[in-house]
N, C-alpha and C positions, 0 to 999 in steps of 0.2 A: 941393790941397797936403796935408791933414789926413789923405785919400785915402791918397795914395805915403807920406804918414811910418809910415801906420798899415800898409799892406801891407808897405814895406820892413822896418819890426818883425817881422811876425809869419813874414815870409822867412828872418828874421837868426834868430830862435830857431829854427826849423825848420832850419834848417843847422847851426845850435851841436848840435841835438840828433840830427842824422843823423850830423855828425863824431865826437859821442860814441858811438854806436851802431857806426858802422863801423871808429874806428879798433882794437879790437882785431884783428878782423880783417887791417887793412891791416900790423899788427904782427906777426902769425900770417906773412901772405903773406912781409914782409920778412925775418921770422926764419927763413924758410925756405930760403930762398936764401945765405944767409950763410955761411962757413966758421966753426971753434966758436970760433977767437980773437977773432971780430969781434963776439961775441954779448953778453959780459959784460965790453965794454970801459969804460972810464972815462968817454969820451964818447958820451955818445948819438945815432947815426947811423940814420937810418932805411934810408938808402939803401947798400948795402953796396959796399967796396970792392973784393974782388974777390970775384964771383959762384961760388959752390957748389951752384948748382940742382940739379944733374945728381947731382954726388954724394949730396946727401940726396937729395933722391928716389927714384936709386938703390939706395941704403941704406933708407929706407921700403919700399921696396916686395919686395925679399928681404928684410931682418931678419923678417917678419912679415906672415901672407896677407891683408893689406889688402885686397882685390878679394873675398877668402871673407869677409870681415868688411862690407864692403859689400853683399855677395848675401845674405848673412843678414838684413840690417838690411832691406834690399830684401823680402824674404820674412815676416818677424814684422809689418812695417808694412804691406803689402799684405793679409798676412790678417787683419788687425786689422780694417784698415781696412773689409774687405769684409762682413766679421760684424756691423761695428756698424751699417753703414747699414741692411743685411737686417734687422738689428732695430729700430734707427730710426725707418727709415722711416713702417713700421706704426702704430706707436706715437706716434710726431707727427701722423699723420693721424687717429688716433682722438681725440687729445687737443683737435687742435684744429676738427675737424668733425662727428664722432659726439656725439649726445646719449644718454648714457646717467647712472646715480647713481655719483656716487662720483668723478665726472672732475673737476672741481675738486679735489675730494681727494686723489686721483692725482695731479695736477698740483705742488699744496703739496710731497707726498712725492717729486716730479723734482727741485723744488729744493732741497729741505731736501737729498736724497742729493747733493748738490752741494758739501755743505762737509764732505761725511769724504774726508777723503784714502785712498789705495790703501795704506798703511801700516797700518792700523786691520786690512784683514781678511788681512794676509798672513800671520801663522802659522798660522790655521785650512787658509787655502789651500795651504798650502807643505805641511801633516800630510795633507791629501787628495790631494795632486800625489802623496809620497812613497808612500803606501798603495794608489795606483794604479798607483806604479812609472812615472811621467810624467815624472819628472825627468831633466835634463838633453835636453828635446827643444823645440821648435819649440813645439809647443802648449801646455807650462809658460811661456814667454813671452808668448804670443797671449793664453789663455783667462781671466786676472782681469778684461782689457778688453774680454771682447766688449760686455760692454754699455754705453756711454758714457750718461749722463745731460745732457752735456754736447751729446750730440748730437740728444736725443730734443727739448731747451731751443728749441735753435737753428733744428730746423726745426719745431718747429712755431709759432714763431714765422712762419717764413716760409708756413707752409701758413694760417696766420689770415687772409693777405690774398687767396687765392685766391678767384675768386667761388665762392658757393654755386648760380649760375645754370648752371654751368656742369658742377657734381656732378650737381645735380637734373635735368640736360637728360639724363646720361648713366645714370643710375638710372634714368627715363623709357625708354631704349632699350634695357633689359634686362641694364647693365651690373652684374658684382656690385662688393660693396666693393672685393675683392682688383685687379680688372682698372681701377677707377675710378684705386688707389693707385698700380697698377706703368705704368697705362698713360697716364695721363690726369697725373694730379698730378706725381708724380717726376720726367717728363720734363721738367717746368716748372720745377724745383727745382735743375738745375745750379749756379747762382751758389751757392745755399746749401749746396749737397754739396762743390764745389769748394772753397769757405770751411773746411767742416768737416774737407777731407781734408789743406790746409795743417798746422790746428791739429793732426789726430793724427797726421800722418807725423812734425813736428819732434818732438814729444811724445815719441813711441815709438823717432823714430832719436834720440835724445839721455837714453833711459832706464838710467840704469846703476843703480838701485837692486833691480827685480823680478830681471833677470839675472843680477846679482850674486848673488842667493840661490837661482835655480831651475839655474843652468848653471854647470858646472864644465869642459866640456871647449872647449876652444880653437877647433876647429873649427865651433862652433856659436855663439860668442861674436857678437852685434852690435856696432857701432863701438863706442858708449863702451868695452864690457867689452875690447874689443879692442885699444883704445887702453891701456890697463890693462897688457893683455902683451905688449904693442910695448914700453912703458917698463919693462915688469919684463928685459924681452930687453935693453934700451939702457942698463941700469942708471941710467936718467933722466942720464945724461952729453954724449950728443950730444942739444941740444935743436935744432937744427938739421934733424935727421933726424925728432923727435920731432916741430916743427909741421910738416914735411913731410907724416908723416903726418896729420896732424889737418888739413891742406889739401886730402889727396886724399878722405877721409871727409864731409867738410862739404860742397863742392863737389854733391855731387847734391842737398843742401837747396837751396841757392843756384839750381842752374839749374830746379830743378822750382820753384820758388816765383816764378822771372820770366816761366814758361811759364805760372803758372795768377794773376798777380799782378790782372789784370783779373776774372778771376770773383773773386777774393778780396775783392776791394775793391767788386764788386757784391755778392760774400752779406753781407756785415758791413753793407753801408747797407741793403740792403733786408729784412734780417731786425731791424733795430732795434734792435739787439745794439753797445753801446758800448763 
């Protein structure tokens, strides 16, 4: 009995804390659907009386290229992403199986660069974007992140528990480090790349501060910046149309994140990472 009281608790908070987590969303979804009189009415309805889908969404998807603003987001976060592991990678492998001086020390400085935030070096960067004539493209948003330290953390975390019997078998057969890394280790490392690629695709598709400063043209705008002149287009009047669009943007976080939700939940447990 002490049993069921004690697991029905820890059920009851994990629900209270999933309902808080979901419901803006589920208030996103219903103020989507809504016509604009139903939205700021007196009584608070979640479920709307007569249904407006069509029209916002409609309305979302001409007022503003929602779908270009998706492919873009699609685009900065793919080659973010792709950059960081290629550096990564490397990097978590030396940290956590090479013996060489200074790798402790190295290490201290992974985490210590863990607590500046991307604000710290952006006007140096913004004056080198500028004088290189970078701005307003693709790789003014990628290139402050190619390097994550957040990812170099993570796996090598996970590359600590890999056996060493298993390096030294293949150094033994004439492997070098580079093929031990790309051929041998990383492919054992999915859960943990899978983990990492959750944390910087939300990251990146939900970045409105770097964009905000390196992009000015509409066409190249990712969803937040996007979402920005969708409401400067709606003069934030129809919100209806407004979480519309923010339904149709959010949506590929949501289904890529239930597609990779089991490695996720494998790299977080097994890299020891709380």
């Amino acid at each position: 009995m002490r049993k069921l009281v004690s697991l029905t608790l820890i059920h009851a908070v994990l629900l209270v804390g999933a309902a808080f987590t979901l419901l803006p969303f589920v208030w996103m979804l219903a103020t989507s659907v809504k016509p604009p009189d139903e939205i700021f009415t007196a009584t608070l309805r979640l479920w709307p009386q007569r249904f407006a889908a069509v029209e916002n969404y409609r309305l979302a998807l001409t007022s503003a290229p929602l779908l270009r603003f998706a492919l873009n987001g699609l685009i900065v976060c793919a080659g973010i992403l792709t950059v960081q592991l290629l550096v990564a990678i490397p990097c978590a492998y030396a940290l956590a199986k090479l013996r060489f001086p200074g790798r402790n020390t190295l290490f201290v400085l992974t985490l210590l660069a863990l607590a500046i935030p991307v604000q710290v070096p952006a006007l140096p960067l913004y004056i080198a974007l500028a004088k290189l004539e970078l701005l307003n493209t693709y790789f003014s948003m990628m290139m402050p992140f190619f390097l994550s330290v957040f990812a170099i953390f993570l796996l090598r975390q996970f590359f600590k528990g890999f056996p060493d019997d298993i390096i030294q078998a293949a150094r033994l057969d004439g492997m070098s480090e580079f093929e031990i890394v790309w051929r041998i280790v990383a492919p054992s490392a999915w859960p943990a790349i899978a983990a990492f690629a959750v944390f910087s695709f939300v990251a990146h598709w939900n970045d409105l501060y770097w964009p905000l400063i390196v992009i000015s043209d509409a066409k190249l705008a990712p969803p937040p910046l996007g979402m920005m002149f969708f409401a400067d287009a709606e003069t934030g009047s129809n919100y209806g149309a407004l979480t519309a669009a923010a339904t149709i943007l959010t949506a590929p976080l949501v289904i890529a994140f239930l597609f990779a939700r089991r490695q996720f939940i494998a790299g977080i447990t097994m890299t020891g990472v709380k």
